[in-house]
MARMARGU-50880 format. One record per residue: residue number from 0; residue in three letters; x, y, z of N, C-alpha, C in turn. Coordinates in nm, 3 decimals, decimal comma, padded with zeros to 5 digits, always signed. Atoms other than C-alpha are relative to their C-alpha. Layout:
REM residues N
<rec NUM; "ALA"; <X; Y; Z>; <X; Y; Z>; <X; Y; Z>>
...
REM end
This chain:
REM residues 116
<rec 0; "UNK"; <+00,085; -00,118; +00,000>; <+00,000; +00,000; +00,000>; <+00,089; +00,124; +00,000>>
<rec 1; "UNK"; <-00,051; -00,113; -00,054>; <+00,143; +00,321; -00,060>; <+00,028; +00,099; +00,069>>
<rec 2; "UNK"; <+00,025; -00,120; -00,122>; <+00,198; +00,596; +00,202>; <-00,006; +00,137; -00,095>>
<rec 3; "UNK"; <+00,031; -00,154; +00,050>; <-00,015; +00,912; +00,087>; <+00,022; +00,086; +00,072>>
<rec 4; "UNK"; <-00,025; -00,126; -00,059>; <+00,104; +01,115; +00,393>; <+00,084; +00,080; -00,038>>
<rec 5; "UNK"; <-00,136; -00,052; -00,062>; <+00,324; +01,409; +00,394>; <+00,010; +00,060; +00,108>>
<rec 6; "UNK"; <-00,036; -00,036; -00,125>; <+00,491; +01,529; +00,668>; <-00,027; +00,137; -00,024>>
<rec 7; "UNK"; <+00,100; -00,173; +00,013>; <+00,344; +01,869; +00,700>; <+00,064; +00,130; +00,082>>
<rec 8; "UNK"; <-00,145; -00,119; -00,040>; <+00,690; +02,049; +00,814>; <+00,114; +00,066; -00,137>>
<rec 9; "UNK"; <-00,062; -00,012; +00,090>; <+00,875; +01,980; +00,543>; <-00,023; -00,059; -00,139>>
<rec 10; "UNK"; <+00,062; +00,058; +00,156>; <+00,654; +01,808; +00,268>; <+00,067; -00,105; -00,076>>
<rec 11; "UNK"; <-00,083; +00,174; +00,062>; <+00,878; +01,468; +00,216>; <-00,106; -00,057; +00,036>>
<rec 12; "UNK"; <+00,079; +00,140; +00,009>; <+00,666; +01,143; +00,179>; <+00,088; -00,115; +00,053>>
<rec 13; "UNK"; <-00,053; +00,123; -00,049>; <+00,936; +00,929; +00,375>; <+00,008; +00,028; +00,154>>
<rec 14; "UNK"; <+00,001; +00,041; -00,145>; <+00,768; +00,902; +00,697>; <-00,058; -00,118; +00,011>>
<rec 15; "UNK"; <+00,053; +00,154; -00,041>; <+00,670; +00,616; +00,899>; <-00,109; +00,012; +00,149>>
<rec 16; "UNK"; <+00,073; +00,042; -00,143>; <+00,433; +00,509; +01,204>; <+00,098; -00,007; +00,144>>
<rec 17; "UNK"; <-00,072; +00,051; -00,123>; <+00,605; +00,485; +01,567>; <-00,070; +00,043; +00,120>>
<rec 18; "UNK"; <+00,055; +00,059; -00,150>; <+00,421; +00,367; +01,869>; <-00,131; +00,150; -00,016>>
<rec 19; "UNK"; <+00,117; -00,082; +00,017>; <+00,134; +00,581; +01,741>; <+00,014; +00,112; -00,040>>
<rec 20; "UNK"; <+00,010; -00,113; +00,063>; <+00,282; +00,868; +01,644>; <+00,054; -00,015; -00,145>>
<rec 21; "UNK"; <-00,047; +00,050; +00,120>; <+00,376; +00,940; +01,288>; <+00,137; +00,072; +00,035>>
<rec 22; "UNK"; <-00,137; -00,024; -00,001>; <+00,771; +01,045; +01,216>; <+00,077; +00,006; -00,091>>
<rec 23; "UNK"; <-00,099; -00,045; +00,123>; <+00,989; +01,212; +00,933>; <+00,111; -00,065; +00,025>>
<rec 24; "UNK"; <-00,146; +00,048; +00,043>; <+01,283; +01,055; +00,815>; <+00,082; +00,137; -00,023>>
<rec 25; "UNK"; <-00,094; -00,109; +00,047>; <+01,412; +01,373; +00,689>; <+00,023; +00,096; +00,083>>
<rec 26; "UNK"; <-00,020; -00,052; -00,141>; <+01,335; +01,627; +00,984>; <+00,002; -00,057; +00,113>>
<rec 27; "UNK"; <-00,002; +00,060; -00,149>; <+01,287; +01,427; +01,256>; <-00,094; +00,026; +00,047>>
<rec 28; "UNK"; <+00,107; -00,087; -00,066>; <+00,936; +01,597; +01,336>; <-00,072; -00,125; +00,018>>
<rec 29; "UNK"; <+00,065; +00,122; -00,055>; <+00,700; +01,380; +01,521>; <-00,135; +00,067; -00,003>>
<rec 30; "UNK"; <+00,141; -00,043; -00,030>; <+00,295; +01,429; +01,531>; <-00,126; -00,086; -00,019>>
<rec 31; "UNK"; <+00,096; +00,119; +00,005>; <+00,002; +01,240; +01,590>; <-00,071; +00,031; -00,130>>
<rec 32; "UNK"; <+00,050; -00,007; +00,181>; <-00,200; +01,160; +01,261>; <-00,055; +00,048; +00,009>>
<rec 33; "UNK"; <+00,078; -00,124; +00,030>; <-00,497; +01,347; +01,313>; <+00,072; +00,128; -00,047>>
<rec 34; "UNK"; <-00,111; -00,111; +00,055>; <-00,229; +01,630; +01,267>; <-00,019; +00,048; -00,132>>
<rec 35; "UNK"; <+00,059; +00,027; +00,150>; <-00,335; +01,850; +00,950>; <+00,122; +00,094; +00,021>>
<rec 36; "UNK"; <-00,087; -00,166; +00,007>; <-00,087; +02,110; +00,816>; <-00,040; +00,095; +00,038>>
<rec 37; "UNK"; <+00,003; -00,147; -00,022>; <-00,294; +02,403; +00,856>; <+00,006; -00,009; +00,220>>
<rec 38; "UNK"; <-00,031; +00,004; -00,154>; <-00,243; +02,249; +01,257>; <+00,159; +00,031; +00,032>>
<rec 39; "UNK"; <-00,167; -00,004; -00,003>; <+00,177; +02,262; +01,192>; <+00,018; +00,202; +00,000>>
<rec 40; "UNK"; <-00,008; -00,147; +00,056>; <+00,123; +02,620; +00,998>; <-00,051; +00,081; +00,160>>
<rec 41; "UNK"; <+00,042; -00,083; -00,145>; <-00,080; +02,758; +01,342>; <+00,132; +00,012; +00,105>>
<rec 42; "UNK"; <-00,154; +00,033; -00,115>; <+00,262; +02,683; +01,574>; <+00,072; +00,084; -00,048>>
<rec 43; "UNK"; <-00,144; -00,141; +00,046>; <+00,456; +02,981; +01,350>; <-00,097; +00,068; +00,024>>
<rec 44; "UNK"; <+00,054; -00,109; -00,028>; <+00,176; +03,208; +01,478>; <+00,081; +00,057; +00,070>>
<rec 45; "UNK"; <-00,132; -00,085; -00,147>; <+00,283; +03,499; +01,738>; <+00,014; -00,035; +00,099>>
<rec 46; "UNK"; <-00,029; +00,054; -00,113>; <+00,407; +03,444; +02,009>; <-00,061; +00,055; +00,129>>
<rec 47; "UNK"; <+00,105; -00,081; -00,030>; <+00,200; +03,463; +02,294>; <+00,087; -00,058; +00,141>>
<rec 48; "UNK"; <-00,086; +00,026; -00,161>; <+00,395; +03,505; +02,682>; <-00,096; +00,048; +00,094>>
<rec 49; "UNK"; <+00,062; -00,095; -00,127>; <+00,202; +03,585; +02,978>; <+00,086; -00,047; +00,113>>
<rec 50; "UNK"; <-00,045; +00,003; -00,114>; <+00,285; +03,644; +03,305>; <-00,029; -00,090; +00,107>>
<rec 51; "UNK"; <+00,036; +00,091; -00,075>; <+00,267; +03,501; +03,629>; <-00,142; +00,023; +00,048>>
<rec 52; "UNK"; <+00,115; -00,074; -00,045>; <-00,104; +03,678; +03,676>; <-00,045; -00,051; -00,120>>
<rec 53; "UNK"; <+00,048; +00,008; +00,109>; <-00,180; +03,605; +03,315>; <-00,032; +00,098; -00,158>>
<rec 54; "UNK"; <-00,020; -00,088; +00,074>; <-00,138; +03,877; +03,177>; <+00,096; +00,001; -00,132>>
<rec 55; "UNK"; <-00,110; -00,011; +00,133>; <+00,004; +03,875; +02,785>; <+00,099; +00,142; +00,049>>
<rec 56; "UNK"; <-00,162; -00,127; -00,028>; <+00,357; +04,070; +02,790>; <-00,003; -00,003; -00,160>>
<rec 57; "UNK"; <+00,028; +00,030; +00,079>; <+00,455; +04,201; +02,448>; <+00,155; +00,097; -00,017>>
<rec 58; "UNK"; <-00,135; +00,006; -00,006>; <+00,800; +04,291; +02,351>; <-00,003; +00,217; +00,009>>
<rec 59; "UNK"; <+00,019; -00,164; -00,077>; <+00,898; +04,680; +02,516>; <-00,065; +00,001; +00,090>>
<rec 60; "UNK"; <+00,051; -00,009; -00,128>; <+00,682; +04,631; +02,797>; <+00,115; +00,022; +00,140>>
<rec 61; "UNK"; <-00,072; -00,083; -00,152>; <+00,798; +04,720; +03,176>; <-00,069; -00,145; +00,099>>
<rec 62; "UNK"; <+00,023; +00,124; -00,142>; <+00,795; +04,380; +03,456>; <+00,056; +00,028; +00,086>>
<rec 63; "UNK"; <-00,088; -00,007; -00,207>; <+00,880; +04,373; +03,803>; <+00,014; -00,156; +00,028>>
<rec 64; "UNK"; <-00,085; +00,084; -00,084>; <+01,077; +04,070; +03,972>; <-00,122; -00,051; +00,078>>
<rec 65; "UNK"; <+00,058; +00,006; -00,112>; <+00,823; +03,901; +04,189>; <+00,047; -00,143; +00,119>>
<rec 66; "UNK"; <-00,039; +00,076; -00,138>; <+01,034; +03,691; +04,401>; <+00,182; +00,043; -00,025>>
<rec 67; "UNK"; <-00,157; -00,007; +00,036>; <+01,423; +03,682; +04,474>; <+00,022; -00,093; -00,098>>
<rec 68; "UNK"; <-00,043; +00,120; +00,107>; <+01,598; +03,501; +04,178>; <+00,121; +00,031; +00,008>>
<rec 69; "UNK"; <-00,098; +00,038; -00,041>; <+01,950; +03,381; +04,261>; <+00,083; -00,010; -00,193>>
<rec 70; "UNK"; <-00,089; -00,006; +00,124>; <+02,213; +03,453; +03,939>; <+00,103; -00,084; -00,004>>
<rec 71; "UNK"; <-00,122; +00,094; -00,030>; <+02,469; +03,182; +03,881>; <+00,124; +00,135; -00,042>>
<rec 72; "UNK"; <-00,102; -00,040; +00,027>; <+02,817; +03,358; +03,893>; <+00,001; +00,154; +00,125>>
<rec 73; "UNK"; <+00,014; -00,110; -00,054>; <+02,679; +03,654; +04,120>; <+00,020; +00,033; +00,142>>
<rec 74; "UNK"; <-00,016; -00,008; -00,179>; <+02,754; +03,763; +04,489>; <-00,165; +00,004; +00,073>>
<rec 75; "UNK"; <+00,146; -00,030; -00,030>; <+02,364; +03,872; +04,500>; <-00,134; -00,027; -00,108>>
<rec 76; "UNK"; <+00,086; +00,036; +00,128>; <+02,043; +03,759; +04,329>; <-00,037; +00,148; -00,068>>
<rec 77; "UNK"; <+00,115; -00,116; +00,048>; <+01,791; +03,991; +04,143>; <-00,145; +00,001; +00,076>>
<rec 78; "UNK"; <+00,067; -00,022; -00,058>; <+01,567; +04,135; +04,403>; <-00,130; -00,002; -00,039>>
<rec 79; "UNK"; <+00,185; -00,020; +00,001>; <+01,179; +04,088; +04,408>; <-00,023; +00,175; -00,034>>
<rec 80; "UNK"; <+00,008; -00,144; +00,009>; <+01,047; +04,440; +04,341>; <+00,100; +00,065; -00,143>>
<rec 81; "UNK"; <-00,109; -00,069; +00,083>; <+01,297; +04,487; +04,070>; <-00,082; +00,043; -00,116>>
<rec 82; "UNK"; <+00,068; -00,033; +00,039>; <+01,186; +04,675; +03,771>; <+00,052; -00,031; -00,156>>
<rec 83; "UNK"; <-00,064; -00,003; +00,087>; <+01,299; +04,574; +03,443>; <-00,094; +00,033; -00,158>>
<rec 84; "UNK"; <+00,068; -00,084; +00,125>; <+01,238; +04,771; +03,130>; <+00,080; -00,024; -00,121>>
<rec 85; "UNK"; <-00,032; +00,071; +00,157>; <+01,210; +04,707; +02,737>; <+00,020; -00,150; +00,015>>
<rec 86; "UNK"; <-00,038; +00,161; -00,008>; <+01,206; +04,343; +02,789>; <-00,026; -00,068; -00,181>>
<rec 87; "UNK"; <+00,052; +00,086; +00,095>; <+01,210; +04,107; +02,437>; <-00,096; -00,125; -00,004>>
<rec 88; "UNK"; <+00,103; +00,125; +00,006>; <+00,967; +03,821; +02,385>; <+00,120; -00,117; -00,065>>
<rec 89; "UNK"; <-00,084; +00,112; +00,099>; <+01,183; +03,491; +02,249>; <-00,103; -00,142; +00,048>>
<rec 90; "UNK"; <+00,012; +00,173; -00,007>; <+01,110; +03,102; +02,239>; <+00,049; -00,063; +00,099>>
<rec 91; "UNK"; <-00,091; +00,073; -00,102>; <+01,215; +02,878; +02,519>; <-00,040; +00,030; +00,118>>
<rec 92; "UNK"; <+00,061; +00,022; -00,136>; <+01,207; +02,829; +02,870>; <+00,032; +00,114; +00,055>>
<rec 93; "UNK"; <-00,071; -00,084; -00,076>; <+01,352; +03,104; +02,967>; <-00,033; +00,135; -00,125>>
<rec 94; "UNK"; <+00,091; -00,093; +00,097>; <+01,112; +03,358; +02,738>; <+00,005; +00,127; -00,005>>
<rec 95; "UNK"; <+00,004; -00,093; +00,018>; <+01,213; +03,691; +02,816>; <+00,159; +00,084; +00,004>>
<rec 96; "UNK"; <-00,155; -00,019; +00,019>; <+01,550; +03,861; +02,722>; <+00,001; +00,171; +00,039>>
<rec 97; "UNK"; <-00,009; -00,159; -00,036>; <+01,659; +04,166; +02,889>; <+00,143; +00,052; +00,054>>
<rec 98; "UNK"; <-00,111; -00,076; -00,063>; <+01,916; +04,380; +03,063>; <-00,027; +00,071; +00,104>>
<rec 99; "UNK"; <+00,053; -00,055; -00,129>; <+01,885; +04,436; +03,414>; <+00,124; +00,075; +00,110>>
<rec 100; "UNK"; <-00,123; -00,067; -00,064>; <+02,120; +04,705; +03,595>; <+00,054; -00,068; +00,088>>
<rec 101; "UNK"; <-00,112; +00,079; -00,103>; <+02,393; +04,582; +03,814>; <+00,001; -00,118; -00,060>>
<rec 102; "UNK"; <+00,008; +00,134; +00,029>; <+02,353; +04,236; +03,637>; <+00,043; +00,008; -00,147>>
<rec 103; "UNK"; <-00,038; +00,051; +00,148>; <+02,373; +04,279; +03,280>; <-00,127; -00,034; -00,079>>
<rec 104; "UNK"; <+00,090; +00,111; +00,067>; <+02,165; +04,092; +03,007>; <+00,013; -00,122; +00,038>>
<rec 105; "UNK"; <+00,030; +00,142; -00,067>; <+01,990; +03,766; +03,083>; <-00,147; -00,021; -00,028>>
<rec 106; "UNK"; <+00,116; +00,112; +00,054>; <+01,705; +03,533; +03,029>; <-00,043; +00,018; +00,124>>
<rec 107; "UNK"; <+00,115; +00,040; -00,100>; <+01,416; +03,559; +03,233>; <-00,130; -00,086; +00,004>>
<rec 108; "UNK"; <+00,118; +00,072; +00,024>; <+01,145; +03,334; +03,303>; <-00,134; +00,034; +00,009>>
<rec 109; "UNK"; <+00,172; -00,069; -00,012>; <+00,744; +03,460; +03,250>; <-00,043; -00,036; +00,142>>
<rec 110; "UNK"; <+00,079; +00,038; -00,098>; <+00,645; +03,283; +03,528>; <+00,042; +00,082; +00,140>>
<rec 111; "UNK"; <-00,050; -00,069; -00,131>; <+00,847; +03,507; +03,781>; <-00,018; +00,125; -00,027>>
<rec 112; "UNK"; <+00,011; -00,113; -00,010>; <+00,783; +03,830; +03,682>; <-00,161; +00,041; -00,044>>
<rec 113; "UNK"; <+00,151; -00,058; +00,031>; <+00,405; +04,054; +03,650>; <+00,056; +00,137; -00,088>>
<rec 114; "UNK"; <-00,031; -00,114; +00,089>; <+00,355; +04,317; +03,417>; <-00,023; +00,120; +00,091>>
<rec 115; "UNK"; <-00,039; -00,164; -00,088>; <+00,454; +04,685; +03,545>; <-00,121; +00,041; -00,045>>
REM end
């Protein structure tokens, strides 16, 4: 029987079945079959960060610190209350990229800071 899927990342026809999910040979992308493209295409939408309140953040916004957070390499963390301004939006666990006085630039996580 032929395989009419394509992989709906990169549009090759040499995927296979594994333990229920399906799986590209060529990217490596994994997704269950129901899986349509215009479900792959939705995942490059914008990017959407909220806070620890719930609040969407959106890149230039103003957060505050809401607990101590301990800096590897540093004598002192980054104080609760802290106020950090122009923040970027990125990908990853660690979702918000900024530059916070006395510290420098650094990766912050959504879940610890509320919007100013």
């Amino acid at each position: 029987m032929p395989n009419t899927t394509i992989c709906p990342f990169c549009q090759s026809d040499l995927i296979y079945e594994n333990e229920g999910m399906m799986s590209c040979s060529q990217c490596f992308q994994e997704w269950e079959p129901a899986s349509t493209v215009q479900e792959a295409a939705a995942g490059d939408g914008p990017l959407v960060v909220l806070d620890s309140n719930g609040n969407e953040l959106q890149n230039g916004d103003s957060v505050i610190v809401i607990k101590d957070l301990p800096v590897k390499g540093m004598p002192r963390p980054v104080k609760a209350g802290t106020k950090v301004k122009n923040i970027r939006l990125t990908e990853g666990d660690h979702n918000i990229d900024c530059k916070i006085e006395g510290f420098g630039a650094m990766g912050l996580k959504s879940a610890f800071v509320r919007k100013a």
